[in-house]
MMTF fields as JSON, N, C-alpha, C and O atoms, coordinates in Angstrom:
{
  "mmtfVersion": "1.0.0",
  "mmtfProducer": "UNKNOWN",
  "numBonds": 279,
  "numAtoms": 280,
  "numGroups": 70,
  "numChains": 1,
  "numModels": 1,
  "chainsPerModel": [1],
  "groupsPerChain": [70],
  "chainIdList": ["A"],
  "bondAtomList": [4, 2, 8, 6, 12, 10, 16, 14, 20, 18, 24, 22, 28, 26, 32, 30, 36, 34, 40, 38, 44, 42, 48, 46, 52, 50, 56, 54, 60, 58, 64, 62, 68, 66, 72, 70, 76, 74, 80, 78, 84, 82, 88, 86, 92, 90, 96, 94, 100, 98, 104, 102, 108, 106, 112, 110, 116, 114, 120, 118, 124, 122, 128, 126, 132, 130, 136, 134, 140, 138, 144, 142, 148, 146, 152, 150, 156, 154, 160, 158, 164, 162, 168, 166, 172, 170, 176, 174, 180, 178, 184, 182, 188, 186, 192, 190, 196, 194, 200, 198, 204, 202, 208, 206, 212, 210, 216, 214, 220, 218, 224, 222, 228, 226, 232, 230, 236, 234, 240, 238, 244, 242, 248, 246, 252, 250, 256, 254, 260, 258, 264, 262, 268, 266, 272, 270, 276, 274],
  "bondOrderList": [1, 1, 1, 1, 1, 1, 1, 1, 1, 1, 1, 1, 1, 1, 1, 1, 1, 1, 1, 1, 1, 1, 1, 1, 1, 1, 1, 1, 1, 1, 1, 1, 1, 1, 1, 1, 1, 1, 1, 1, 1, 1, 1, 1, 1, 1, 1, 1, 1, 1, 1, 1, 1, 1, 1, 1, 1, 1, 1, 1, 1, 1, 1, 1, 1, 1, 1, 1, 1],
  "groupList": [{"groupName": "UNK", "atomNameList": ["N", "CA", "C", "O"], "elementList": ["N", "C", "C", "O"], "formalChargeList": [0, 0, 0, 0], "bondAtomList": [1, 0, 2, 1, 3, 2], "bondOrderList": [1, 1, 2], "singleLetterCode": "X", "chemCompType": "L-PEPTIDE LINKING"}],
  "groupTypeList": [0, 0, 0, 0, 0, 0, 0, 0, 0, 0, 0, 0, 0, 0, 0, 0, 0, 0, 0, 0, 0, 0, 0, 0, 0, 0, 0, 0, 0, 0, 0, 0, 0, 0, 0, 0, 0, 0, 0, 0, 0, 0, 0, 0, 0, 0, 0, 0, 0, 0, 0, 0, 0, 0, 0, 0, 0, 0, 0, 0, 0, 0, 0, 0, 0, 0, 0, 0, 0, 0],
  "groupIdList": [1, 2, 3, 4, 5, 6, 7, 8, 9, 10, 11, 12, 13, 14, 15, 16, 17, 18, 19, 20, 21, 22, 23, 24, 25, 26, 27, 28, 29, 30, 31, 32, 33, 34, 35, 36, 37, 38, 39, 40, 41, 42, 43, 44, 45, 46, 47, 48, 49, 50, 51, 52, 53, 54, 55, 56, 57, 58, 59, 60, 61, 62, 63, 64, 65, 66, 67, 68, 69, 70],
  "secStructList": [7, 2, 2, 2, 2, 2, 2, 2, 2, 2, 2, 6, 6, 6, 2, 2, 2, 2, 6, 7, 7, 7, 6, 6, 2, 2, 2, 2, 2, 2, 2, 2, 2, 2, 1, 7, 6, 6, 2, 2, 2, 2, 2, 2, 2, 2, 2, 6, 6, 2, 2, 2, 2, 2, 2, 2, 2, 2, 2, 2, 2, 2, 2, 2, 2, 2, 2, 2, 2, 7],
  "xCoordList": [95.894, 94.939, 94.917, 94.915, 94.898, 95.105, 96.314, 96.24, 97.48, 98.571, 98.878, 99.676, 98.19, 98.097, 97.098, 97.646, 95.973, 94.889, 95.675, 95.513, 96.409, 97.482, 98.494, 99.174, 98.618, 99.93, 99.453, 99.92, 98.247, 97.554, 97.139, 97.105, 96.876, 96.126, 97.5, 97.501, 98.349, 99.726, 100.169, 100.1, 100.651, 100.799, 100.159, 100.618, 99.053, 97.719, 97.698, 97.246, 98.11, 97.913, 99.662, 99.954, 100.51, 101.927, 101.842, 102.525, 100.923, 100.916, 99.988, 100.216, 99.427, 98.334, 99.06, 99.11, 99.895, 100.662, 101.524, 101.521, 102.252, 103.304, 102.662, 103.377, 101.316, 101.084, 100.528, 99.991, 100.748, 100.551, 101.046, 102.232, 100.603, 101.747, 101.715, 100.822, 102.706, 102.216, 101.528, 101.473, 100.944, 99.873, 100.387, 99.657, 102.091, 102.402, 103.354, 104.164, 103.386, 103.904, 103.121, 103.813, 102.33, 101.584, 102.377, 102.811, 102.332, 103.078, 104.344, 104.795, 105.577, 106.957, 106.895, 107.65, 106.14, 105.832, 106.08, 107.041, 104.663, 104.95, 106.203, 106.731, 106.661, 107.611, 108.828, 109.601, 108.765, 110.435, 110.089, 110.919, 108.632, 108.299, 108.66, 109.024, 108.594, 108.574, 110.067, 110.612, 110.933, 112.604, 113.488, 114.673, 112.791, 113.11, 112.945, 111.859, 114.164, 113.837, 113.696, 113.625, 113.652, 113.414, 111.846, 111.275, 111.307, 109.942, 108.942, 108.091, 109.494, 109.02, 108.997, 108.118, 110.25, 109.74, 109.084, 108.163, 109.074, 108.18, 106.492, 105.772, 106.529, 105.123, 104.417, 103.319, 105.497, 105.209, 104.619, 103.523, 105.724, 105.735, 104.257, 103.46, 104.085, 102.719, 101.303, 100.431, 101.609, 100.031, 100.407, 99.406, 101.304, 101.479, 100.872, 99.699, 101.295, 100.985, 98.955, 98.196, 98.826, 97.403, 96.32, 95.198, 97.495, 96.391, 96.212, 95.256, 97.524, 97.047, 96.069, 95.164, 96.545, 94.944, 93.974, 93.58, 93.506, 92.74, 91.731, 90.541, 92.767, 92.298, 92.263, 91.265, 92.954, 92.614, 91.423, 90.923, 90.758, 90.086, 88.489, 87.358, 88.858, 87.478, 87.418, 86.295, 88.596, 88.487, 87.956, 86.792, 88.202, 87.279, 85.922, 85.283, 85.793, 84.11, 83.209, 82.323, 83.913, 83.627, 82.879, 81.689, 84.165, 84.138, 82.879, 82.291, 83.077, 81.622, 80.24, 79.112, 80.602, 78.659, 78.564, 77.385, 79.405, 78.622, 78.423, 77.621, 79.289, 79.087, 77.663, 76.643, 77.702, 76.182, 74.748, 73.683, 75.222, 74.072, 73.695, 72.616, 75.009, 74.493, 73.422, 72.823],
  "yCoordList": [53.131, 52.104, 51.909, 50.782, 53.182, 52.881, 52.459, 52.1, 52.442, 51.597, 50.546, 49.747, 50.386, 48.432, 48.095, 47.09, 48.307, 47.882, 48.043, 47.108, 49.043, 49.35, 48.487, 48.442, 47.829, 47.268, 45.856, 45.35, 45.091, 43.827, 43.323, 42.177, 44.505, 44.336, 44.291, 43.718, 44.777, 45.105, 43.494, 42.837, 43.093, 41.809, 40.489, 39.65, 40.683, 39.742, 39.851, 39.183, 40.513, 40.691, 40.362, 40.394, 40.11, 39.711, 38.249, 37.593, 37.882, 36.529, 35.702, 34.599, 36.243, 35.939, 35.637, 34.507, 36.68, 37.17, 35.539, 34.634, 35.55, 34.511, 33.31, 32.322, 33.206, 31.495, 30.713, 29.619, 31.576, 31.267, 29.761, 29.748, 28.473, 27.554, 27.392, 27.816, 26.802, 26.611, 25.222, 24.296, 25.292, 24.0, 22.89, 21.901, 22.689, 21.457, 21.054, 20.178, 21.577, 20.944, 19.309, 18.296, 19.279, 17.494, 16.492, 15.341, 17.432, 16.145, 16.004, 14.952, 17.076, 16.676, 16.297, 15.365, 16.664, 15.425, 13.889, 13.185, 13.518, 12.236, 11.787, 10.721, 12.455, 11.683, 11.758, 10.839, 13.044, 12.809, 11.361, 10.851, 11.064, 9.939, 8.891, 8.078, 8.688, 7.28, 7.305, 6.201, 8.53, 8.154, 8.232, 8.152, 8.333, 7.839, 6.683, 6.263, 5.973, 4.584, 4.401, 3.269, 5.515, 5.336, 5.591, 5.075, 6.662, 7.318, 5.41, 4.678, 5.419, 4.419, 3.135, 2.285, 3.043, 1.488, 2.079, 1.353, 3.191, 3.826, 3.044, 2.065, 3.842, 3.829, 2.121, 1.753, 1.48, -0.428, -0.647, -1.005, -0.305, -0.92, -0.067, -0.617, 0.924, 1.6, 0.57, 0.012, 0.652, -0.022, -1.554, -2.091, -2.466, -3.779, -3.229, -2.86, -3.169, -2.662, -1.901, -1.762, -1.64, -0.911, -2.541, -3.011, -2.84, -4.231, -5.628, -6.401, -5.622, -6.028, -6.006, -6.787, -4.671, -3.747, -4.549, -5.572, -4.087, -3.899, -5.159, -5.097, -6.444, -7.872, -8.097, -8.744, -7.788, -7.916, -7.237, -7.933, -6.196, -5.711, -6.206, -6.067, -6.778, -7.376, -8.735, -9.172, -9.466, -10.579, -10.13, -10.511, -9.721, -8.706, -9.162, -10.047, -7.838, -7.829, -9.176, -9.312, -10.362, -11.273, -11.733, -11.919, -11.869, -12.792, -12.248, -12.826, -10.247, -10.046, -10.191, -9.9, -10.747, -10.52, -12.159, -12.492, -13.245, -14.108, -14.431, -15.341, -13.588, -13.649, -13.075, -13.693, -11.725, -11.415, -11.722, -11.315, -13.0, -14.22, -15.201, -15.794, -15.439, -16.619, -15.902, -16.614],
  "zCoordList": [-0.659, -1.034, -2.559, -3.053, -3.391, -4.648, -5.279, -6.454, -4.656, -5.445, -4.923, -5.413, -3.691, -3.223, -4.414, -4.867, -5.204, -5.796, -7.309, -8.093, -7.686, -8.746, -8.937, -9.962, -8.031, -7.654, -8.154, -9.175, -7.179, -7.122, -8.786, -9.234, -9.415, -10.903, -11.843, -12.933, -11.445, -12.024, -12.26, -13.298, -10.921, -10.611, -11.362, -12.138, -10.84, -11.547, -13.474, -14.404, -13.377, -15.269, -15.829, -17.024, -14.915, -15.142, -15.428, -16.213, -14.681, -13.936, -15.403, -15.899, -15.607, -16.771, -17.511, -17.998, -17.818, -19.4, -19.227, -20.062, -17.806, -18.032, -17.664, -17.5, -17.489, -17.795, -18.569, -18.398, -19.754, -21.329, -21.447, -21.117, -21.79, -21.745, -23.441, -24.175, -23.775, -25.336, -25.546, -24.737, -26.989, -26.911, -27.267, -27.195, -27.859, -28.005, -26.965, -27.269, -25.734, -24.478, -24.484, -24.376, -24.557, -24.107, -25.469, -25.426, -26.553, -27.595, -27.329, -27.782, -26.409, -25.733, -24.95, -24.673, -24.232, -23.177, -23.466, -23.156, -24.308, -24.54, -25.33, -25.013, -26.237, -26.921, -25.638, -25.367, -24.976, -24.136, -22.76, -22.007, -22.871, -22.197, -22.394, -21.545, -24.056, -24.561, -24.754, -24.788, -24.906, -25.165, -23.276, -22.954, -22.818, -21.395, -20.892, -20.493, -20.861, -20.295, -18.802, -18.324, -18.039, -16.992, -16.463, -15.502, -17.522, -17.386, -17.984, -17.479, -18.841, -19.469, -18.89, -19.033, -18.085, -16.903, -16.089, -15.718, -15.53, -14.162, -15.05, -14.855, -15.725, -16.758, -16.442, -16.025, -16.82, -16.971, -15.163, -14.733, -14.543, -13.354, -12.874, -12.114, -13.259, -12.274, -12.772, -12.106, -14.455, -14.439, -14.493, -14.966, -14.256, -13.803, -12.183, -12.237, -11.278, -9.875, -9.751, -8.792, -11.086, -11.099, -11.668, -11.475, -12.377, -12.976, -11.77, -11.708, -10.848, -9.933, -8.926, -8.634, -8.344, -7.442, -7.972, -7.413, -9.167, -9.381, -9.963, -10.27, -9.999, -9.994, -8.286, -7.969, -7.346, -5.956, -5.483, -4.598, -5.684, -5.208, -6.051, -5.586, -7.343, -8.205, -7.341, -7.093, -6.844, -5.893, -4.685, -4.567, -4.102, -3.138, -2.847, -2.277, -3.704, -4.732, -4.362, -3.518, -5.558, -5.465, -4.266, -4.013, -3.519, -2.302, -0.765, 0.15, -1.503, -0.155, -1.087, -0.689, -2.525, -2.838, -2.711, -2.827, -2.515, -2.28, -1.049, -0.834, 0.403, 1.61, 1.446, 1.752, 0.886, 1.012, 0.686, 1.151, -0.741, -1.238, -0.301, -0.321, 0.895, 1.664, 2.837, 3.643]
}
């Protein structure tokens, strides 16, 4: 029982150690974003596709609050 519990804390404190991330991962991120032309049309095409939604669904909107005025 004590080197399953030896073992578990062993483990668990490995796990810690290695999920340190470093803090300028988010600024390579973006730049290897913006020099990807593929990340970078993904990027266009999602919020073109989000700005639509999201004029369809304000039409929506619209259309049940004046069903619900009449």
């Amino acid at each position: 029982m004590q080197k399953t519990a030896l073992l578990l804390l062993a483990f668990a404190a490995a796990l810690t150690a290695c999920d340190d991330k470093p803090k300028t991962a988010p600024a390579q991120q973006s730049s290897a974003r913006e020099d990807n032309p593929l990340l970078k049309y993904q990027d266009e095409t999602v919020n073109k596709a989000k700005k639509q939604i999201d004029a369809g669904v304000q039409q929506t909107q619209q259309q049940l609050d004046a069903v619900d005025k009449q």
